[in-house]
C-alpha atoms as one frame of an Amber mdcrd trajectory, in Angstrom:
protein
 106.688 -89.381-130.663 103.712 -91.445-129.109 104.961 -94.027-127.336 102.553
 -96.276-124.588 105.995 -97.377-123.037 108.097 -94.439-122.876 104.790 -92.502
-121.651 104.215 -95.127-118.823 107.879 -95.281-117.482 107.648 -91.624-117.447
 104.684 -91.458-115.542 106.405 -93.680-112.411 109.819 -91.947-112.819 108.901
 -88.517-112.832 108.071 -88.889-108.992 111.239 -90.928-108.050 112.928 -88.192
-110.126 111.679 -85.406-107.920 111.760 -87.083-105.142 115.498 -88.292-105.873
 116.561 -84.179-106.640 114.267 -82.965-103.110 116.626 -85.333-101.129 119.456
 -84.532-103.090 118.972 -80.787-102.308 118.556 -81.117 -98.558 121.411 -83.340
 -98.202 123.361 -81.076 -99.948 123.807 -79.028 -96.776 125.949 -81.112 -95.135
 127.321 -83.305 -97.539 128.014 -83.259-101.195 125.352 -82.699-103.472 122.711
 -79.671-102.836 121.343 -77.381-105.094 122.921 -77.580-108.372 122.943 -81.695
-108.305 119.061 -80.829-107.565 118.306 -78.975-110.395 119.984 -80.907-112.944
 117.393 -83.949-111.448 114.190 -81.579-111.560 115.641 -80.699-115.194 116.259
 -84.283-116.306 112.476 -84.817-114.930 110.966 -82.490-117.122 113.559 -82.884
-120.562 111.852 -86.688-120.068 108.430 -85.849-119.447 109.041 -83.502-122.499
 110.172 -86.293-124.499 107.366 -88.340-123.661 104.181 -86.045-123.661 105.642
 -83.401-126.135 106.864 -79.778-125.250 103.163 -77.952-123.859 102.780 -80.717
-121.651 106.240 -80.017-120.348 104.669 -76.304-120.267 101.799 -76.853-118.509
 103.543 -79.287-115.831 105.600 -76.009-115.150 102.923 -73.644-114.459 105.320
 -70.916-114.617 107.258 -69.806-117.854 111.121 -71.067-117.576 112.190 -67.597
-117.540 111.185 -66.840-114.133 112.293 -69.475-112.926 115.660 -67.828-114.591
 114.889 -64.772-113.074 114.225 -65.758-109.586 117.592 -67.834-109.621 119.644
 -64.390-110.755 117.789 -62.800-108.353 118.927 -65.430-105.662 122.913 -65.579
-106.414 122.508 -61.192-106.728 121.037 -61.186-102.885 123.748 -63.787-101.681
 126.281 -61.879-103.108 125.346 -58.951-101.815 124.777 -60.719 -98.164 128.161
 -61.784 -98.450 129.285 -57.834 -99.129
């Protein structure tokens, strides 16, 4: 789908997006919200930018392959676990 609009909305929400999911995150700390609230925002950030530019866009906005980014977060919950232990 090639659409000016949807391609130009994307382009000024993808930054209030991220921005929206890095506050999100840090609050989180303190308050509700943090990491999971954050990811769904990054996620919804790149499912529209996907939408709008097509999936290799998406790709190359990545620069990693989603499966490390997978990886790293079972790595993550494994080493808190095992803090915890």
């Amino acid at each position: 789908m090639s659409s000016l609009i949807l391609q130009t909305a994307t382009r000024w929400l993808l930054s209030i997006l991220l921005l929206v999911a890095v506050f999100a995150f840090l609050r989180g700390h303190n308050d509700p919200g943090g990491g999971f609230i954050a990811g769904l925002g990054v996620t919804t950030a790149v499912v529209l930018y996907a939408l709008a530019f097509g999936a290799p866009a998406a790709r190359a906005l990545l620069r990693l392959h989603p499966r490390i980014f997978v990886g790293a977060g079972l790595i993550i919950a494994l080493l808190a676990a095992l803090a915890g232990i």
